[in-house]
C-alpha positions as a LaTeX table, in Angstrom:
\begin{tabular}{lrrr}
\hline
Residue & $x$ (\AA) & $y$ (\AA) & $z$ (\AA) \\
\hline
Unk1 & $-20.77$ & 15.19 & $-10.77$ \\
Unk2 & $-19.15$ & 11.75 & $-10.20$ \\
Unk3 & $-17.20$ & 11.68 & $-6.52$ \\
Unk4 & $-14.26$ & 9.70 & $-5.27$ \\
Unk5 & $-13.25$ & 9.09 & $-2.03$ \\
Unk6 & $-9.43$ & 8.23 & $-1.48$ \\
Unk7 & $-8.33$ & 6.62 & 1.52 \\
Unk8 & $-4.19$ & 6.38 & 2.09 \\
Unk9 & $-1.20$ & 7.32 & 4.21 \\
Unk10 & $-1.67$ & 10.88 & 2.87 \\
Unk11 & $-0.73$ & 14.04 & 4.45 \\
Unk12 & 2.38 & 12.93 & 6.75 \\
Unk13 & 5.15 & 14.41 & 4.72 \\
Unk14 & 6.50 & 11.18 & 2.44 \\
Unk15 & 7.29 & 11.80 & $-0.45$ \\
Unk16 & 6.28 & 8.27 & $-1.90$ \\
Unk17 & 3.13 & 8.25 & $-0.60$ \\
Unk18 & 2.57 & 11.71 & $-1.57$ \\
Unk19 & 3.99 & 10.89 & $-5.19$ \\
Unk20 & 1.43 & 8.09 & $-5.63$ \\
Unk21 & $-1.42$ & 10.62 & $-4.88$ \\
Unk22 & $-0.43$ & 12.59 & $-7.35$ \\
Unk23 & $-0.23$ & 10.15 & $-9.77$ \\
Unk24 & $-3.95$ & 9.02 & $-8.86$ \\
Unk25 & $-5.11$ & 12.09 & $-8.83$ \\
Unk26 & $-3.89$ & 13.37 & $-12.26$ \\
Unk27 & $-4.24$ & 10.09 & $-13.91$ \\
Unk28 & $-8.23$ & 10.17 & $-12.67$ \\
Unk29 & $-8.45$ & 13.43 & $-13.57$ \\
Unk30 & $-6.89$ & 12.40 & $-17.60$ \\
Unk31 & $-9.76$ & 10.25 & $-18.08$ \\
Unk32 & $-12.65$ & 12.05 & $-16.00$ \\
Unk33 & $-11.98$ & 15.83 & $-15.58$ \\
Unk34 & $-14.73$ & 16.94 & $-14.00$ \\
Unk35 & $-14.33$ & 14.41 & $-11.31$ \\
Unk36 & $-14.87$ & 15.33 & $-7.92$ \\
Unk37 & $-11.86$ & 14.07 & $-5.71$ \\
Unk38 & $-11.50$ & 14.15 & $-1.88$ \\
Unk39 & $-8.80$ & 12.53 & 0.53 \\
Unk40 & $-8.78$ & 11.28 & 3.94 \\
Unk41 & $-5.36$ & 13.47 & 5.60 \\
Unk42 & $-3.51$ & 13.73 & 8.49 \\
Unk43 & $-2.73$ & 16.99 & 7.37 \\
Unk44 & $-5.69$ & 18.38 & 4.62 \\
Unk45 & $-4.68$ & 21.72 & 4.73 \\
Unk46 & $-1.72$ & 20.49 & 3.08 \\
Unk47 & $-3.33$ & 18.23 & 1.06 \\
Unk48 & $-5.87$ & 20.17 & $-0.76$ \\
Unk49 & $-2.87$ & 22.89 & $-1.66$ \\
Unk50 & $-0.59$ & 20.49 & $-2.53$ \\
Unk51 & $-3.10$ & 17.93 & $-4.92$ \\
Unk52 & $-5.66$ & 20.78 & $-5.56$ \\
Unk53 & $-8.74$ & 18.28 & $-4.24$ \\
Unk54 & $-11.15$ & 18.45 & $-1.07$ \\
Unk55 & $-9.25$ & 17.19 & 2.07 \\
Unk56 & $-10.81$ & 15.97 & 5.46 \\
Unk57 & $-9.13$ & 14.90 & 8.73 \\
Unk58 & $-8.39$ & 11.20 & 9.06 \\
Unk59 & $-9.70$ & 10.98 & 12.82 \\
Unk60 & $-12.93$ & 13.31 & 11.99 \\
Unk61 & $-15.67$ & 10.13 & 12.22 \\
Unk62 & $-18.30$ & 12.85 & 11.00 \\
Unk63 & $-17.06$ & 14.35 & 8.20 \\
Unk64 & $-15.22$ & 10.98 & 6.93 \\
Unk65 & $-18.89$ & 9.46 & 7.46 \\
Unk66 & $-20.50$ & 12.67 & 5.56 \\
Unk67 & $-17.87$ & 12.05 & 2.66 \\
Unk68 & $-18.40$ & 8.54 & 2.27 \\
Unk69 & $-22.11$ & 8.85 & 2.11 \\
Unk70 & $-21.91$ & 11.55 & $-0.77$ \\
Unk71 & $-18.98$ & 9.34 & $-2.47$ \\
Unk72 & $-19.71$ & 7.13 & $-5.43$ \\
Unk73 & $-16.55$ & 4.98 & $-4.92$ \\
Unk74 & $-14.15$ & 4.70 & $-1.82$ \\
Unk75 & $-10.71$ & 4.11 & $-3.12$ \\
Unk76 & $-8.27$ & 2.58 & $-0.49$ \\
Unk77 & $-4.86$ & 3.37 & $-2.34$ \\
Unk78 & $-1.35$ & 3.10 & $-2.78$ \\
Unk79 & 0.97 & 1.98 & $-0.51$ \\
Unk80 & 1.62 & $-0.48$ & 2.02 \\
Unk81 & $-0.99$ & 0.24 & 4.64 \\
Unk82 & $-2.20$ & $-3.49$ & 4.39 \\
Unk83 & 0.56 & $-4.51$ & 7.21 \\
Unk84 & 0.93 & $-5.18$ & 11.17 \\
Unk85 & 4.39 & $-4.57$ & 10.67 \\
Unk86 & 4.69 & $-1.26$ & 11.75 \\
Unk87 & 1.59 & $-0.95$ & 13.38 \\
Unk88 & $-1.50$ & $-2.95$ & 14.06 \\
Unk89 & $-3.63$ & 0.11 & 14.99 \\
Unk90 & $-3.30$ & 1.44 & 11.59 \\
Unk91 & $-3.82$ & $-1.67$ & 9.52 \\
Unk92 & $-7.12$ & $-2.00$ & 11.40 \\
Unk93 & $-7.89$ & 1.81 & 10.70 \\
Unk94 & $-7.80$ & 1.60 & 6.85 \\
Unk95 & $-10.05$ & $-1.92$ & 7.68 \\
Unk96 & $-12.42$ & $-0.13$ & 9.21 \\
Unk97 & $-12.38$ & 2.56 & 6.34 \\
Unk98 & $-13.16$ & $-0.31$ & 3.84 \\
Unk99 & $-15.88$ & $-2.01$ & 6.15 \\
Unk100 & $-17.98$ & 1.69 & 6.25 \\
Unk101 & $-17.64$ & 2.12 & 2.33 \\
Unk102 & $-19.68$ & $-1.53$ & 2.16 \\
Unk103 & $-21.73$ & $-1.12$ & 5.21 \\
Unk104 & $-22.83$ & 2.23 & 3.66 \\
Unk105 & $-23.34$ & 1.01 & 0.06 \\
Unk106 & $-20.43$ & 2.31 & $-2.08$ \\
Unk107 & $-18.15$ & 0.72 & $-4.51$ \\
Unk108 & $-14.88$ & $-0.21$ & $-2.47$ \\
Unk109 & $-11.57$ & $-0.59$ & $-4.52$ \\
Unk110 & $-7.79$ & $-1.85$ & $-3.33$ \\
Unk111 & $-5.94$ & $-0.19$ & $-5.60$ \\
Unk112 & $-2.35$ & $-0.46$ & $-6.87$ \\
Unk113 & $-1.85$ & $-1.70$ & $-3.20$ \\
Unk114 & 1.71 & $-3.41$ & $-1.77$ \\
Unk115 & $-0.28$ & $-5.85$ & 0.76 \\
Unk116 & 1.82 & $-7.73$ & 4.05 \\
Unk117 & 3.39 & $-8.77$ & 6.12 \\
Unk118 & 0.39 & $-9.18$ & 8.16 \\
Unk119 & 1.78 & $-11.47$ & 11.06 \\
Unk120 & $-1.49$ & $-11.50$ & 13.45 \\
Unk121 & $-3.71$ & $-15.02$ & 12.58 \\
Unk122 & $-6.65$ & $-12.56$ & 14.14 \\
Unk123 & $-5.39$ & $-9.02$ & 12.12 \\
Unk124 & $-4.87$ & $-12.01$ & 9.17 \\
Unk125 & $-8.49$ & $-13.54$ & 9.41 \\
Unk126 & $-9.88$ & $-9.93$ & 9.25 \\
Unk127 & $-8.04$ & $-8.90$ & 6.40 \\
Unk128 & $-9.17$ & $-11.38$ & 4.61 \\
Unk129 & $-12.83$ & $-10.89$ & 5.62 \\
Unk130 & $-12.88$ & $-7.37$ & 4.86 \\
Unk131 & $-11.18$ & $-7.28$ & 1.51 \\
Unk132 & $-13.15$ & $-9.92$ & $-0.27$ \\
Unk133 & $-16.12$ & $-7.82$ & $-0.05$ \\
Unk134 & $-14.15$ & $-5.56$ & $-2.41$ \\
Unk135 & $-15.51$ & $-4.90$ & $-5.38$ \\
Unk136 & $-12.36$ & $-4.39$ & $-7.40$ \\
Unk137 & $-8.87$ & $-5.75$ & $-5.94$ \\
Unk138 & $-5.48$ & $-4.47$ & $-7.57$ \\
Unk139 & $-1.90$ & $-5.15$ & $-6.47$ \\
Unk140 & 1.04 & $-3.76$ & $-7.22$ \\
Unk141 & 3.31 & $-7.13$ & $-7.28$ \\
Unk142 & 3.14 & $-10.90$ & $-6.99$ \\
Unk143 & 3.79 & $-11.10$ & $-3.37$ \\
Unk144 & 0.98 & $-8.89$ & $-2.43$ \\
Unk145 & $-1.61$ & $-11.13$ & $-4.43$ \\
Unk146 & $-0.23$ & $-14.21$ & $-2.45$ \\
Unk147 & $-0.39$ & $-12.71$ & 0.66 \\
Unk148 & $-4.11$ & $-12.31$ & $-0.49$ \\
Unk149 & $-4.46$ & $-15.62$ & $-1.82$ \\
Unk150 & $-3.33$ & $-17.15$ & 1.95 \\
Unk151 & $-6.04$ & $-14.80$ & 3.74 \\
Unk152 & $-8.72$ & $-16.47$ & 1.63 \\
Unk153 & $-9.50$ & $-14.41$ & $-1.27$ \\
Unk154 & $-10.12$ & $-15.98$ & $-4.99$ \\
Unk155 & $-7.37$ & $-15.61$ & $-7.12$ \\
Unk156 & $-9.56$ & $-14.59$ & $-9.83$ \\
Unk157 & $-10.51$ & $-11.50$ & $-8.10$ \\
Unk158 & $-6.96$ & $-10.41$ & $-7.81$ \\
Unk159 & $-5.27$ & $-8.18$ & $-10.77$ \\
Unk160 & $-1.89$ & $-8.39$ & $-10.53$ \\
Unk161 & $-0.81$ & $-3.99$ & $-12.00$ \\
Unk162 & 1.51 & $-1.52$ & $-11.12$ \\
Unk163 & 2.33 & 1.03 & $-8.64$ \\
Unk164 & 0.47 & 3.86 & $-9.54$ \\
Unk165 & 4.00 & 6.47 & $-9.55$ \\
Unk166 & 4.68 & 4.76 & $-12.69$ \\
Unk167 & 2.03 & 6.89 & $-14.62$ \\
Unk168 & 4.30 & 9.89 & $-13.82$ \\
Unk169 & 6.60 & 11.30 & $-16.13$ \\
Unk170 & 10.40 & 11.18 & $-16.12$ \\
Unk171 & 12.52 & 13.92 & $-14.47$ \\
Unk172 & 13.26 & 17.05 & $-15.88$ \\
Unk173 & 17.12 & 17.00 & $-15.85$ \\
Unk174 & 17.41 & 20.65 & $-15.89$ \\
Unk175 & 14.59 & 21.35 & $-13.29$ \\
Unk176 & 17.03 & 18.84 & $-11.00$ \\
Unk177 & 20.18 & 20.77 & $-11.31$ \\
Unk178 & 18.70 & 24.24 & $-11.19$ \\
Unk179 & 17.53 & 22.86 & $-7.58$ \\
Unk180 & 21.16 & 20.79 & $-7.21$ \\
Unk181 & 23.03 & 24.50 & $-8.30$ \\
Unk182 & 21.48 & 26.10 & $-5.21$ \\
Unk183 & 23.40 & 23.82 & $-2.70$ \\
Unk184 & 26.55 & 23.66 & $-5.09$ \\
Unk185 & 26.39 & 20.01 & $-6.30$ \\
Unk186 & 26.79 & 18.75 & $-9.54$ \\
Unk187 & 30.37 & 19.84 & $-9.91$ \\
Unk188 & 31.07 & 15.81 & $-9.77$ \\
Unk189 & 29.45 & 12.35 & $-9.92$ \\
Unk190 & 26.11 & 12.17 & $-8.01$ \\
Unk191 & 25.43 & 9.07 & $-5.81$ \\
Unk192 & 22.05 & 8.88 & $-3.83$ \\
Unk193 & 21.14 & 7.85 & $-0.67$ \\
Unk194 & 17.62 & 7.31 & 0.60 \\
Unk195 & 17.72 & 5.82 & 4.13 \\
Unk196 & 14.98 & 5.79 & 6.99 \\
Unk197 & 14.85 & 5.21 & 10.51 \\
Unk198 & 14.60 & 0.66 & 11.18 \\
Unk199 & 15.71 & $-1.20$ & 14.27 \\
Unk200 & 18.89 & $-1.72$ & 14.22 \\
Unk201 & 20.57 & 1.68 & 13.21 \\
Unk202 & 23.71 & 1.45 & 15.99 \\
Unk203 & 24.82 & $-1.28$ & 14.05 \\
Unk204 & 23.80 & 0.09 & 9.91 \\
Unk205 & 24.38 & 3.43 & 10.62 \\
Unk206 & 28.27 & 2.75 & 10.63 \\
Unk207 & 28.16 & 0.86 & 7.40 \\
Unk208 & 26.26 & 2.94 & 5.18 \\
Unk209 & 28.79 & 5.77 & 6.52 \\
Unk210 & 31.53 & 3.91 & 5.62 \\
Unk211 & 29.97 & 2.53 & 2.66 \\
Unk212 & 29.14 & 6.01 & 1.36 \\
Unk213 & 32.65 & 7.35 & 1.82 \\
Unk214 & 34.72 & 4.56 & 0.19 \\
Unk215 & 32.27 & 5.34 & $-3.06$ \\
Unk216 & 32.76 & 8.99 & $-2.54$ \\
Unk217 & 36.49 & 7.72 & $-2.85$ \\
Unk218 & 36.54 & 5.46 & $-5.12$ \\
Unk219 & 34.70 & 7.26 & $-7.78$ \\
Unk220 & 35.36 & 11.08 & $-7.10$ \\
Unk221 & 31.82 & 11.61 & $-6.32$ \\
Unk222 & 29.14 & 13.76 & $-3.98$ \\
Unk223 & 27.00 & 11.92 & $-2.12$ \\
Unk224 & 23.65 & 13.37 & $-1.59$ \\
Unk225 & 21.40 & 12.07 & 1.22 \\
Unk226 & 17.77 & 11.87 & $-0.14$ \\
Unk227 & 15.23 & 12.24 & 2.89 \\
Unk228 & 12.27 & 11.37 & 1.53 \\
Unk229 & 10.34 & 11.55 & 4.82 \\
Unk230 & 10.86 & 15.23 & 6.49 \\
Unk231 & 12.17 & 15.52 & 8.82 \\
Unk232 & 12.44 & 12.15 & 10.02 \\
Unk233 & 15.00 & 10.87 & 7.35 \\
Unk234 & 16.88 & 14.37 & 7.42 \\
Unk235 & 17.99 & 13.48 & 10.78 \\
Unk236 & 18.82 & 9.51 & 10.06 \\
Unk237 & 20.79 & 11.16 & 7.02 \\
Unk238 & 23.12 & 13.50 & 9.48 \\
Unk239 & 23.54 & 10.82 & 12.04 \\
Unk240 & 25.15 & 8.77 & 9.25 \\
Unk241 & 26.84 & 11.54 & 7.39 \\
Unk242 & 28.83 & 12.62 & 10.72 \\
Unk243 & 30.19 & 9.00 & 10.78 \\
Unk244 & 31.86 & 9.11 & 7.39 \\
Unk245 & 35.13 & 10.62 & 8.99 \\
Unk246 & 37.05 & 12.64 & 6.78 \\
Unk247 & 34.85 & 12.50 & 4.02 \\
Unk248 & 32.29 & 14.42 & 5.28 \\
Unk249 & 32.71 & 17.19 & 3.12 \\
Unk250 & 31.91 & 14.61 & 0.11 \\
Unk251 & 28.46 & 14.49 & 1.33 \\
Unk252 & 25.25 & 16.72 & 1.55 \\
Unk253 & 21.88 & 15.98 & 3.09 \\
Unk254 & 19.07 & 17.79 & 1.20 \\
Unk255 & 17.75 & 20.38 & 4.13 \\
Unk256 & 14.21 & 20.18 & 2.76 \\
Unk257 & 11.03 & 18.38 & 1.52 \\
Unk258 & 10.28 & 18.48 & $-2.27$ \\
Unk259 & 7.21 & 18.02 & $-4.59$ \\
Unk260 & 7.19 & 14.33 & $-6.55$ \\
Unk261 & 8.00 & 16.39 & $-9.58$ \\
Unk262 & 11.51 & 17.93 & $-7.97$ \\
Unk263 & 12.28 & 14.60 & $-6.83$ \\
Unk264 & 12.33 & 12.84 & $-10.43$ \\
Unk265 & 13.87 & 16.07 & $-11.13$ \\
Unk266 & 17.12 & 15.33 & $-8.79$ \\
Unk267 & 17.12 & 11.65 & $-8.94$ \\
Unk268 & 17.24 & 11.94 & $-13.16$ \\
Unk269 & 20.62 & 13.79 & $-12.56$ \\
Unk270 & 22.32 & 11.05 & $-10.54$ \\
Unk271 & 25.04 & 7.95 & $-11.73$ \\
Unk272 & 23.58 & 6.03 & $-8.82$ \\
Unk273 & 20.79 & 5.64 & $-6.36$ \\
Unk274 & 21.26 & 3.54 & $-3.10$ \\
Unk275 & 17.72 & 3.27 & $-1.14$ \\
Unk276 & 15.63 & 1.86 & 1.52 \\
Unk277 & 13.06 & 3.94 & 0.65 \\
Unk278 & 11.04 & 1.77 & $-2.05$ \\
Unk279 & 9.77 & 5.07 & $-3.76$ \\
Unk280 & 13.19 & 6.45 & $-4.44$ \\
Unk281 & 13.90 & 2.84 & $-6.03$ \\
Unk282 & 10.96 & 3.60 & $-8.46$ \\
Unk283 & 12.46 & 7.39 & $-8.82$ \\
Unk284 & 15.71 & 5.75 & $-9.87$ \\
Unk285 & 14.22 & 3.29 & $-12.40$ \\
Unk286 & 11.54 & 5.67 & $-14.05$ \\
Unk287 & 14.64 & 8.00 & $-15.00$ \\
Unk288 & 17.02 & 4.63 & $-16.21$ \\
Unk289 & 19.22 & 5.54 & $-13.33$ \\
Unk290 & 20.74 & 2.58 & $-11.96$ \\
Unk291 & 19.84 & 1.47 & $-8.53$ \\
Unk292 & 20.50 & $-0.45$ & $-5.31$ \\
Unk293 & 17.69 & $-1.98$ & $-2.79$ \\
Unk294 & 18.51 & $-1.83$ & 0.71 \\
Unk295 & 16.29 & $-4.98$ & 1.59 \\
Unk296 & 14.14 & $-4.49$ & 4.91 \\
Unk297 & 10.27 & $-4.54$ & 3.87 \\
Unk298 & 9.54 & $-7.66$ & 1.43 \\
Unk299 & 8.16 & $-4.92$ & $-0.90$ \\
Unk300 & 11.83 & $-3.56$ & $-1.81$ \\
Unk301 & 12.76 & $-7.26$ & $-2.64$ \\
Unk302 & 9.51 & $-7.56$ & $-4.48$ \\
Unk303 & 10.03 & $-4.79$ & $-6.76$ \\
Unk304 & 13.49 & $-5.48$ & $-7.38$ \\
Unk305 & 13.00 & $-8.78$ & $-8.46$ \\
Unk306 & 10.33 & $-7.32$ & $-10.55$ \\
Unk307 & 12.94 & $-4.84$ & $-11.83$ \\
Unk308 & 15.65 & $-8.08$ & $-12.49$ \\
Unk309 & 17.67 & $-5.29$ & $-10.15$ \\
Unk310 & 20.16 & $-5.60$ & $-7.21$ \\
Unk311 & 19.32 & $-5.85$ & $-3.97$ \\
Unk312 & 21.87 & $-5.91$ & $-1.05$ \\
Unk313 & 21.37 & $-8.06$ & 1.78 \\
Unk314 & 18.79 & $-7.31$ & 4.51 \\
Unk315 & 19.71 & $-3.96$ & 6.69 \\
Unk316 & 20.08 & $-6.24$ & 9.76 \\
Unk317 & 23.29 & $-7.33$ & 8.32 \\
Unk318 & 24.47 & $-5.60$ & 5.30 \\
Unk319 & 27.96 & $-4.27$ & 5.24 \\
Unk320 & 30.35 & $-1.53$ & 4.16 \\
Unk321 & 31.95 & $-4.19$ & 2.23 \\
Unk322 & 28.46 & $-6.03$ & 0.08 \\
Unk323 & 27.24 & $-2.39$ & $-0.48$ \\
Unk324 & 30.16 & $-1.29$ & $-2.12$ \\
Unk325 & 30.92 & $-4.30$ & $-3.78$ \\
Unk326 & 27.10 & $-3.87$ & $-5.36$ \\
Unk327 & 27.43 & $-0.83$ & $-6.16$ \\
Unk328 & 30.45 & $-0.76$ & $-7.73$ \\
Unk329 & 28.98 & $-3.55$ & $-10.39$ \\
Unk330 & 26.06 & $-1.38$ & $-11.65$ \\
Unk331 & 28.12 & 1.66 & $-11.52$ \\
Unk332 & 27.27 & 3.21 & $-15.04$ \\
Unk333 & 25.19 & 0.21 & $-16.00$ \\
Unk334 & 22.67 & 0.41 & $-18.54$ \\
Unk335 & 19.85 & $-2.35$ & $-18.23$ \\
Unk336 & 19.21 & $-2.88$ & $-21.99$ \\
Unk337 & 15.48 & $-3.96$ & $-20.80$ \\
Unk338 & 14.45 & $-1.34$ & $-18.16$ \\
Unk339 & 12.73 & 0.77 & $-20.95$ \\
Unk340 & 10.34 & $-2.13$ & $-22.18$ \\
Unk341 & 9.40 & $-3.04$ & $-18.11$ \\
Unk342 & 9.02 & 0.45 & $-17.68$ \\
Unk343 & 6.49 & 1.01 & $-20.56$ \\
Unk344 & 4.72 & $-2.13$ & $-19.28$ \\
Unk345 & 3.85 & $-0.76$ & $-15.87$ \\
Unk346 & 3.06 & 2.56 & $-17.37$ \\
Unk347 & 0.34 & 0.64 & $-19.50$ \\
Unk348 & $-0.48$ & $-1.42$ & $-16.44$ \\
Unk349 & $-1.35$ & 2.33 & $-14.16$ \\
Unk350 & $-3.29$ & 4.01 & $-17.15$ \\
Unk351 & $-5.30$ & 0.43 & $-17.30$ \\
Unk352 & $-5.69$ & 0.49 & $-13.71$ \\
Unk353 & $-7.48$ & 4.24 & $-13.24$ \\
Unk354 & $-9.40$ & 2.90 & $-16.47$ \\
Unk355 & $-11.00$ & 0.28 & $-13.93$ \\
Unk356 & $-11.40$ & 2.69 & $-11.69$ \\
Unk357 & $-13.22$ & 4.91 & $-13.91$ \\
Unk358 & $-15.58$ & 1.91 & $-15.21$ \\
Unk359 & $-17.18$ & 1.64 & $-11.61$ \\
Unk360 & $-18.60$ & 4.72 & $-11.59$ \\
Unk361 & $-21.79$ & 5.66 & $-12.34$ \\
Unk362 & $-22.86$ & 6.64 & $-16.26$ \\
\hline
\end{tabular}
């Protein structure tokens, strides 16, 4: 039996990252059923219930070491975990993940992944060392395979594809308001909201408060906080929902975690999705909702861009006043094109498990 080894920011309760798993691991699991699939976790006990594979602690040196030696390919996947941004000591984790796959024989893939900032000339250097001993490189936008290009690596080794969520189906519209019925929304308009915690929160927190009830206003709508990340982002979502004054009954933060599925689910019902979080972005556009980018990671400007969507300014400054001026122009919009971009990265995700696939042994 063929084995795969996936290496990621799994098991820590986001609901992107744990969306892209999914999609890897049922999109591997089209094309080679009786594949054998196990995943580096901070939490595997979760893991294995929730993705039905083999799950080992991140920090357990033995068992990742006994995995990796049974493994035919180590995939280092989805995500941005190719960044100093947020923490050095992880970027040099997953680094040191991809240096035993080599030093221990296997076939090493980047896949689908969202690479930078990485700020450190020394983290940079490394980086660069490390990943051209890859034997297959994918990334999920341009940015990330110029951010490669800088660190050294031949352009020719680089396939530009597509985040691997976008091999998962749309929402089920009824699943999504049997699950918004429970907590009494969907009488009116839906507008989302998918914030996290960033520096600078004294001063955004205000803005997306009063940005959220002048829309609530404006357009007779609920506005349901999305948090993404559990609990973190549950309590980000409170802090700014007890700043919207005397529209606080116009909003609702979701008290609970929910599988990728649920969330396509409850993003397909919504008029409007407003999001920091790049995965709710994705949510947005696989169900044709419209959305708005809250820019403070290059890769929520990246896929925007890629998406010919809206972005507002970064979070360091944005404003009651550009959000709601945003999101007032793609209020009920209909990009004529999104289906055609959105068929071409679900091409580009089944092509990239296909390379995948190809690596392993006949």
């Amino acid at each position: 039996m063929n084995k795969i080894l996936i290496s990621g920011y799994y098991g820590f309760a986001n609901a992107g990252d744990e969306a892209m798993l999914t999609a890897i691991v049922d999109s591997l699991r089209s094309q080679e059923p009786a594949l054998e699939i196990t995943v580096i976790s901070g939490n595997p006990k979760v893991t294995a219930q929730l993705h039905n594979v083999k799950a080992i602690p991140r920090f357990d040196v033995l068992q990742v070491m006994k995995a990796m030696a049974k493994t035919d390919i180590l995939l280092s996947g989805g995500g941005s975990i190719l960044q100093d941004v947020t923490s050095t000591k992880s970027l040099f984790y997953y680094l040191s993940i991809l240096s035993l796959g080599k030093l221990m024989g296997k076939k090493v893939v980047l896949f689908a992944q969202g690479v930078g900032p990485i700020n450190s000339p020394f983290a940079r250097k490394l980086t660069g060392y490390i990943c051209r001993k890859a034997d297959l490189i994918t990334v999920r936008d341009d940015g990330s395979s110029e951010e490669l290009k800088t660190m050294g690596l031949d352009p020719k080794k680089i396939i530009i594809t597509a985040d691997a969520v976008f091999s998962l189906p749309t929402g089920n519209k009824q699943l999504g308001q049997s699950i918004l019925q429970k907590y009494n929304l969907g009488q009116k308009p839906l507008i989302g909201f998918a914030l996290r915690h960033w520096q600078g929160e004294d001063r955004f927190c205000p803005e997306f408060a009063q940005g959220a009830a002048l829309l609530a206003q404006k357009f007779d709508a609920q506005i349901v906080f999305l948090p993404l990340q559990f609990p973190a982002d549950e309590e980000l979502s409170n802090k700014v929902k007890a700043l919207m004054g005397d529209k606080q009954d116009a909003a609702f933060v979701l008290p609970q975690s929910f599988s990728a599925e649920e969330y396509l689910a409850i993003i397909s019902n919504m008029q409007l999705l407003v999001g920091m979080r790049l995965h709710a972005l994705v949510f947005a556009a696989l169900n044709s909702v419209p959305f708005l980018g809250v820019s403070y990671d290059p890769k929520v400007d990246r896929f925007v861009k890629a998406m010919d969507g809206k972005v507002t300014g970064d979070v360091a400054h944005i404003t009651a006043l550009e959000l709601t001026q945003k999101a007032e122009e793609l209020w009920q919009q209909k990009d004529p094109t999104l289906a055609g971009k959105i068929a071409g990265l679900r091409l580009e995700a089944k092509r990239n498990i296909q390379r995948v696939i190809k690596l392993l042994p006949k």
